[in-house]
N, C-alpha and C positions, 0 to 999 in steps of 0.2 A: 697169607695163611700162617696161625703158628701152631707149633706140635712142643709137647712138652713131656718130660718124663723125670722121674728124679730116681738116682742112682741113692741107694741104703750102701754111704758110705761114709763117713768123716774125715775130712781132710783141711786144708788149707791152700787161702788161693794162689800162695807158692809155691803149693808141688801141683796144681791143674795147670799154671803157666811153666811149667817144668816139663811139660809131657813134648818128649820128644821127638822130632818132624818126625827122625827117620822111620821109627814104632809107632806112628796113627795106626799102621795097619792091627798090632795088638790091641787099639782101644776102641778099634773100630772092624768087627770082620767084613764089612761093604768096601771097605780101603782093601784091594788087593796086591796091588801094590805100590810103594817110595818109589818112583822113577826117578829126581833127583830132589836133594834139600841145596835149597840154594838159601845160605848163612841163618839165621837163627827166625827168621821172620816167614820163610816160605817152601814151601815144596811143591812136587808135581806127584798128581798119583795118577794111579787108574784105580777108578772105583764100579761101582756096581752102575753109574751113567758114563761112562767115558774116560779119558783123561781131562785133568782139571789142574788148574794152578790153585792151592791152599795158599791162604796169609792167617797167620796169626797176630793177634792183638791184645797187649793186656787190657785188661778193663776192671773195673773194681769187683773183687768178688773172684776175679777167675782168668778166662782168659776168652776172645771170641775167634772164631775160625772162620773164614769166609770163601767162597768161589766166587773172583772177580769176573773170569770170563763166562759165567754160568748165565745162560738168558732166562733162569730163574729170582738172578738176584741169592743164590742159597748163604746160609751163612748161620750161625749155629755157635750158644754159647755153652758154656761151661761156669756154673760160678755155686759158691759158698756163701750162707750167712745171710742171706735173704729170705724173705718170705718167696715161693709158698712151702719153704722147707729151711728155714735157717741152718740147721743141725745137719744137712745134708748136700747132697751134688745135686744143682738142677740144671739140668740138658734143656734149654730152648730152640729151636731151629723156626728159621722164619724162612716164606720166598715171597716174593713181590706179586703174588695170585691172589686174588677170592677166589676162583674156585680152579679146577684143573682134573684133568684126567683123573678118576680112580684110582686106577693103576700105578697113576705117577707118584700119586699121594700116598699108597701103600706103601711103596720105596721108599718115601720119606719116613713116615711113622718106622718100616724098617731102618732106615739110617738111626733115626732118635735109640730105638732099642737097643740096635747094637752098641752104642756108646755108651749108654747105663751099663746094658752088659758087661763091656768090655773095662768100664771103668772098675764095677766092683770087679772082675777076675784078675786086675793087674794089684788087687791086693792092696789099692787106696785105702782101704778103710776094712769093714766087718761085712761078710756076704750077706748076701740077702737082696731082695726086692720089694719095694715097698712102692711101684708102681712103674707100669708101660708106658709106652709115647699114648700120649693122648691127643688128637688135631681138633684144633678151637680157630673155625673161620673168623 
C-alpha cells in the first residue's frame, strides 16, 4: 500500500537528508522518542507502534527512511523536485500490504500527516498545507 501527502514547503534535498536522527521526534510527533542514533545512518525510536530501528538513505530527490525489522516492510520518503509536486516536499510511505487492518492504516496515514506537519513547523520552507496523507492501494 502507498500513502502520500505533500508538505507546502521549499527546500532542497540537502537540508531533507540533513534532518537529524536525534530530532525525527520534531518532524514527526508519532516518533516519541530517540532511544539511540547510532552514527549518521541509523536510530532507534519508540514511535506510536513500538520501538523500531530507522535507516536513513539518500536517494535522489531527498532522503528515504526505513524500518528494517518492521513485519510491515514500512519505509517512507522524503524528496524535492519531482512530480507530483516539483516545487514542493512529497512524503511517500509504502508497506508490503494490499490491504490491512483499518486501524492500522489510519496510523499510517497519521504517520504521513505528521511528517508534512512536522516538516512545515521545523520552518523548511513557508506554512501552509496544500494537502494530507492520502492512501492509494
Amino acid at each position: 500500500m502507498e500513502f502520500f501527502a505533500i508538505a507546502d514547503i521549499e527546500t532542497t534535498p540537502d537540508r531533507l537528508r540533513a534532518i537529524p536522527l536525534r530530532e525525527l521526534g520534531a518532524y514527526c510527533d508519532d516518533i516519541d522518542e530517540v532511544i539511540a542514533v547510532e552514527g549518521e545512518q541509523a536510530a532507534r525510536v519508540y514511535c506510536v507502534w513500538g520501538e523500531f530501528r530507522i535507516e536513513r538513505q539518500v536517494i535522489n530527490g531527498g532522503v528515504r527512511f526505513s524500518m528494517p525489522d518492521c513485519p510491515n516492510a514500512m519505509s517512507w520518503t522524503l524528496t524535492t523536485g519531482f512530480d507530483p509536486a516539483p516545487g514542493r516536499v512529497v512524503v511517500h510511505a509504502t508497506i508490503n500490504r494490499v490491504e490491512h487492518d483499518p486501524d492500522f492504516i489510519e496510523s499510517i496515514e497519521d504517520w504521513v500527516t505528521s511528517w508534512r506537519e512536522g516538516l512545515e513547523r521545523q520552518g523548511m520552507g513557508r506554512p501552509g498545507a496544500v494537502g494530507g496523507a492520502e492512501n492509494v492501494a
